[in-house]
N, C-alpha and C positions, 0 to 999 in steps of 0.2 A: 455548548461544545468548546467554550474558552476552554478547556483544561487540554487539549487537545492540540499538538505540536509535529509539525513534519520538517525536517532540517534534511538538506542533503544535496547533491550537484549531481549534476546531469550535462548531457553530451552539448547543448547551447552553450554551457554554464561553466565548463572544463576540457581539457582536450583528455586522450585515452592516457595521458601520464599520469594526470589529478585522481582521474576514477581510479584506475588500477591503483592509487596510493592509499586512495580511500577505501577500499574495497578491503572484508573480514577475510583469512583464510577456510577454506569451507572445514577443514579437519578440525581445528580448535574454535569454532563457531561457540556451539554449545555450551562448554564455559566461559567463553570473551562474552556472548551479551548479556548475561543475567548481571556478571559483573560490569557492563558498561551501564547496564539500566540505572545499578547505584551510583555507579559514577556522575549521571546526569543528571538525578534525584528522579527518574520516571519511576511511578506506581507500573505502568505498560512501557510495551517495545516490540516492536513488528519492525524488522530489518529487510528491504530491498536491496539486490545487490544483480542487477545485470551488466548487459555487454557499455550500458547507454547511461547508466545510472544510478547514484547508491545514495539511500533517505534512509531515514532513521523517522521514523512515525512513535509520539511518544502522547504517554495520559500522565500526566501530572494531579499531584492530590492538594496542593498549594500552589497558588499563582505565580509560577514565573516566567517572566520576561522572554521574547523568542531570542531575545538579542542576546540573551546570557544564557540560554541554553545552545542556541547556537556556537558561540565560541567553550562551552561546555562539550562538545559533541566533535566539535574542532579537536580538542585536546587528548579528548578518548581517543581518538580518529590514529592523529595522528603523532600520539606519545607524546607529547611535548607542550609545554606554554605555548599560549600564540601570540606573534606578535602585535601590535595596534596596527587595527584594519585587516590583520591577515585572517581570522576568520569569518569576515563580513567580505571578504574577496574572492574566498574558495567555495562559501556555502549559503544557502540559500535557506529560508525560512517561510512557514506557513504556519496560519495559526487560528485557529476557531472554525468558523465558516469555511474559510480560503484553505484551513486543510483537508476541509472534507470536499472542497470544490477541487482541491489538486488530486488528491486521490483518484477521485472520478474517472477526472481525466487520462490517469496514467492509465488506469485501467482498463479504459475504453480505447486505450490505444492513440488518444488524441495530442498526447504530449511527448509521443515518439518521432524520433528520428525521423522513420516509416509510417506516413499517417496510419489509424487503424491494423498498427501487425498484428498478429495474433498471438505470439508466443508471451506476451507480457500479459496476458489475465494470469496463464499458466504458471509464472514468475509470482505475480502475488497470490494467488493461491496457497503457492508452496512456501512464502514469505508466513503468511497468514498458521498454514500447517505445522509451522517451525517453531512460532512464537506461543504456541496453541501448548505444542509435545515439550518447551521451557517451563511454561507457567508463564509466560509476560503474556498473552494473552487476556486479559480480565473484560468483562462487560461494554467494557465502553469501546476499543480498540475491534474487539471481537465484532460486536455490531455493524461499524462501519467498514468495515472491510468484507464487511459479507454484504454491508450494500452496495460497495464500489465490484463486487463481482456478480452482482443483479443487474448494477447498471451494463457493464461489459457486454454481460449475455444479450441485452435489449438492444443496446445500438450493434450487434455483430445482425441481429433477427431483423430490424426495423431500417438499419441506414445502409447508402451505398457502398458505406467502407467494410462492410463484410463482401463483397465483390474483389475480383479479379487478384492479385497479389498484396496480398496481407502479411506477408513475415520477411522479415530481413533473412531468414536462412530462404525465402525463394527467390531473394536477388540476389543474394550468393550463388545458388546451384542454375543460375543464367552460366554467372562461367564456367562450372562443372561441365552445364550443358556442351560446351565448344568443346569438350575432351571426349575421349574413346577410348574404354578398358573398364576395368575394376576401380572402385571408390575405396579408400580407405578412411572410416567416420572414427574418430577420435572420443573417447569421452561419451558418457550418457547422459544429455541435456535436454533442455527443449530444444534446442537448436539441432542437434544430433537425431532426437527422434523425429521430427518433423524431414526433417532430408534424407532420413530411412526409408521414411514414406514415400517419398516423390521418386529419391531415386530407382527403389523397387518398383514402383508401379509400370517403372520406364524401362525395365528390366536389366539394369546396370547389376554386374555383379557389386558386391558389397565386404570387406573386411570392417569387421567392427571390433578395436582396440580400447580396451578400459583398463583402469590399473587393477580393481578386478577380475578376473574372467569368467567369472559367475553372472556379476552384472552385464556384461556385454550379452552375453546370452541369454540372460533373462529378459532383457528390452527387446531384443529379436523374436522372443517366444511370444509376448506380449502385443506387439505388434506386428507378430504375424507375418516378415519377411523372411528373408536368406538370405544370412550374413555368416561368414566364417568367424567364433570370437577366437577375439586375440588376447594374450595379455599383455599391458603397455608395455614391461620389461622385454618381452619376450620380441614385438612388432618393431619397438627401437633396436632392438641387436639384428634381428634378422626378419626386415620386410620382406614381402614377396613385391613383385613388380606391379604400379598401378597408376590409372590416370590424371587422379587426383587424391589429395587427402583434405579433408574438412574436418577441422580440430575444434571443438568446445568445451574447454576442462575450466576448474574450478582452482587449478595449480598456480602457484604462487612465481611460480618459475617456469620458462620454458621445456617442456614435457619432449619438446624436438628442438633437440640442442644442435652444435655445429655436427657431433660423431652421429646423432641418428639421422641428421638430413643428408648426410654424407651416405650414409647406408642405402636410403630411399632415393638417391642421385643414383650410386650404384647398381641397384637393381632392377634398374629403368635407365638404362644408359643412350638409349637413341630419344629418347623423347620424357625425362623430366618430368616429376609429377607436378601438376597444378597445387599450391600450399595454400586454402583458403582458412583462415584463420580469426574463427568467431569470437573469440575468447579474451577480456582484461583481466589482467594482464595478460600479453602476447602467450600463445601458446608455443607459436613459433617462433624460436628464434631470428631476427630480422636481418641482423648483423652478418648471421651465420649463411643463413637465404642466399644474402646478395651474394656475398663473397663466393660461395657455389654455382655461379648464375641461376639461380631457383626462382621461380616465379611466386611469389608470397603476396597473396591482396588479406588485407586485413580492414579492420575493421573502421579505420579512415574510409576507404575506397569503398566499402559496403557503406558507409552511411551518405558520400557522394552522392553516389548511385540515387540512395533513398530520398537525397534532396531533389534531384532530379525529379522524379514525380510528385512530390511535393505540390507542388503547382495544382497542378491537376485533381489530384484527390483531395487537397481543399475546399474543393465546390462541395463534394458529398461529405466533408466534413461540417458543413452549415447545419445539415440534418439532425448529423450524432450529439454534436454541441448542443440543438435544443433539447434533446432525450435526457443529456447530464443535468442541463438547467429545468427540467421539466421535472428528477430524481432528485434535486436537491429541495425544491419549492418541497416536494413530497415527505422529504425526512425533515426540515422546520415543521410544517404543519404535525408532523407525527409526534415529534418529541413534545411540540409544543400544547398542543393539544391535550396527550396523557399530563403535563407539566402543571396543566391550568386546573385540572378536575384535582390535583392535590394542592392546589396555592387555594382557589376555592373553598376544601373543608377546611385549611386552615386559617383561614378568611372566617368561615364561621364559627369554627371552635373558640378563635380569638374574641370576637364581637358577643360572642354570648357571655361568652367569662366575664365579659369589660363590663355588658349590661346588666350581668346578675349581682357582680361586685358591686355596682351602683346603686343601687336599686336595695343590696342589702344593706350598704352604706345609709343610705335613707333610712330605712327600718329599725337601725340605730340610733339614727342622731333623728333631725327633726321629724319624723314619721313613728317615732317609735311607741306611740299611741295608740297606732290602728290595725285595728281591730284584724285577726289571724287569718281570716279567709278575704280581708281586704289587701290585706299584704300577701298572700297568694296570688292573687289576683294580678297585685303590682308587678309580683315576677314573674309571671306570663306575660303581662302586658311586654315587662323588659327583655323577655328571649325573642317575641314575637317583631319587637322594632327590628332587635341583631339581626334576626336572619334576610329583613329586609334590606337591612345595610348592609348585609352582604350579598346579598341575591344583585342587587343592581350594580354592579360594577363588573361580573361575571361575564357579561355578555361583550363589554369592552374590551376585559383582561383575555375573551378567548380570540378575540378579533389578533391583540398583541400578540398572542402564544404563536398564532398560524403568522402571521407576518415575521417575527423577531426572533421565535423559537422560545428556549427556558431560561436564557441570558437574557433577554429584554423583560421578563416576565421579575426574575431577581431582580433586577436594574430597579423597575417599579415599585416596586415593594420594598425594597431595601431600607425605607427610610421611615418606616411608621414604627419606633422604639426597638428597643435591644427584642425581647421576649419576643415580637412578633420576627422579626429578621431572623433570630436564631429557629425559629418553626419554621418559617421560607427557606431556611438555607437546608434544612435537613429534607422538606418535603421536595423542591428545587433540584437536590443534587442528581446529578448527571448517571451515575451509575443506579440510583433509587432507580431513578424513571425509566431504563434500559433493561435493569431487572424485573420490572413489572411491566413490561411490554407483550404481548402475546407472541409467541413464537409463528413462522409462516403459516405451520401447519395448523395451528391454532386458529389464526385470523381466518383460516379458507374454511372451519368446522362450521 
């Protein structure tokens, strides 16, 4: 899994300025990352991009450095040269193992904000469905990303952190909860659909605004509430009166500038709606907020919050942490495992060519005497040693594959002449063995 690279900053690692600078626009997405892929020299590219944190997960076809793709990825990022140290300041890096161990994590919800939320599987899913419907999706990226959303599923079924509140949108709608009226959800997100939910269930009237208004009503149909759709143009000129608004858009720019917070001040004139605001960049204008006395919690104050229990839901994170360490032992042994049964035949395809080369060599020079079915003989004798010399190391190499994976298995082998390395590196590579893996449905036949 050396070919294998995660680069990217997160809410420890940067405040909401960094991510939101970091962060693709969703409209011109589709052509920015095929062309950042080459920018980086990735063969793959699976792009994250939440409220908390934007990675770049990449498959390289030649070995390069996390440190120069990272200031690589810097530059894509953020338009510009960087300067010394400035990409080793803003952005973080993973690489082999340690990406597929960070992945996990993210997945499982254990390197959130919010231990265990939920809306971040949903996040790489559609991370995952994005890179899939570009073409950066290939073999290798494909795989592990469908195993960090195996893992996900297991520790939400197996640990405590599927319990009690899981998603940053349900410490947000804590302070919805203290209002009284009609909600108005911004935007169709996870974030957006999850507080559809909760709100409906509570029987909160509902306005649901998209730039859209097809999509607004289509998530509605979907999930089965009642929501009046709006469309954003239409909700910014002329709201109706409400108790709060919960905005999650994917806009590059504040979607409730100073004139539409002004309008939703207006239309609620005794009592202000609540402006929670999910979204990096700001959906809500902050500047604008104050200035109107409007109450705006963003997403500082949602991850607060998150830190606050923090504490606590650490304990049932001991659980989920063994299930990712328990999934990751599981994907070494697997790769490594399919890895050893093709270094093996190439192990014996090698050892017999060497012994029958030998052996004919003899039958040449000082043997070239004897007699035709003595020298038959001889090469049998000499296939017969090979496969012993390759049979006995098999059992060590598969001990290596399950400890070390198909990196330690190359490592090993790497140094027994040109001809044989070049047969290990092609029976070895990383996408071969992924390709010829059995599919779930497969393995369960």
């Amino acid at each position: 899994m050396d070919s294998i690279v995660i680069v990217g900053l997160d809410w420890r690692w940067a405040g909401e300025e960094a991510i939101a600078r970091f962060t693709l626009e969703g409209d011109g997405r589709g052509e920015r990352l095929p062309a950042l892929a080459r920018e980086v020299g990735a063969a793959e590219l699976c792009y994250l991009a939440t409220c908390n944190r934007v990675e770049l997960c990449l498959a390289v076809d030649e070995p390069i450095p996390a440190a120069i793709l990272r200031r690589r990825v810097f530059e894509a990022l953020a338009a510009r040269p960087a300067e010394p140290g400035e990409a080793e300041r803003h952005l973080r890096a993973w690489a082999g193992e340690g990406a597929a161990e960070h992945l996990f994590l993210v997945a499982a919800g254990l390197d959130s904000a919010h231990l265990g939320e939920s809306e971040i599987s949903g996040q790489v899913r559609s991370a995952l469905e994005e890179a899939r419907r570009l073409g950066l999706a290939g073999p290798r990226l494909a795989f592990l990303w469908e195993e960090a959303l195996k893992v996900a599923r297991r520790v939400r079924r197996q640990s405590g952190l599927g319990l009690g509140r899981t998603s940053l949108a349900e410490l947000a709608l804590e302070r919805v909860a203290r209002t009284d009226g009609p909600v108005a959800l911004v935007g169709v997100s996870p974030m957006t659909l999850r507080c559809a939910e909760h709100l409906a269930a509570r029987g909160r009237p509902l306005v649901w605004a998209n730039r859209t208004l097809e999509r607004a009503a289509r998530a509605a149909r979907e999930l089965g509430v009642d929501a009046r759709p709006r469309s954003l143009a239409d909700f910014r000129a002329a709201p109706e009166p409400v108790a709060a608004v919960v905005s999650a858009t994917g806009a590059p720019e504040p979607v409730l500038d100073a004139a539409a917070l002004a309008a939703l001040a207006a239309a609620a004139p005794r009592r202000p709606p609540l402006l929670v605001d999910l979204a990096l960049p700001p959906d809500v204008d902050p500047d604008a907020a104050r200035a109107l006395g409007l109450v705006r919690v963003g997403m500082e104050e949602i991850n607060a919050a998150a830190a606050g229990n923090r504490e606590r839901r650490r304990r049932d994170s001991a659980e989920a942490r063994a299930l990712v360490d328990e999934a990751l032992a599981r994907l070494r042994r697997r790769l490594g495992l399919r890895s050893v049964d093709a270094a093996v035949t190439v192990l014996q395809e090698h050892y017999r060519r060497a012994a029958l080369s030998g052996a004919d060599d003899l039958l040449r020079g000082e043997l070239r005497g004897l007699a035709p079915e003595d020298g038959a003989a001889l090469r049998r004798w000499a296939e017969a040693l090979a496969r012993r010399f390759a049979h006995l190391p098999s059992r060590g190499l598969r001990e290596l594959a399950v400890r070390g994976g198909p990196e330690a298995l190359d490592a090993f082998l790497a140094h027994d002449g040109d001809e044989l390395s070049a047969a290990l590196g092609d029976a070895l590579d990383l996408e071969r063995v992924l390709a010829a893996l059995p599919t779930d449905e497969e393995a369960k036949a």
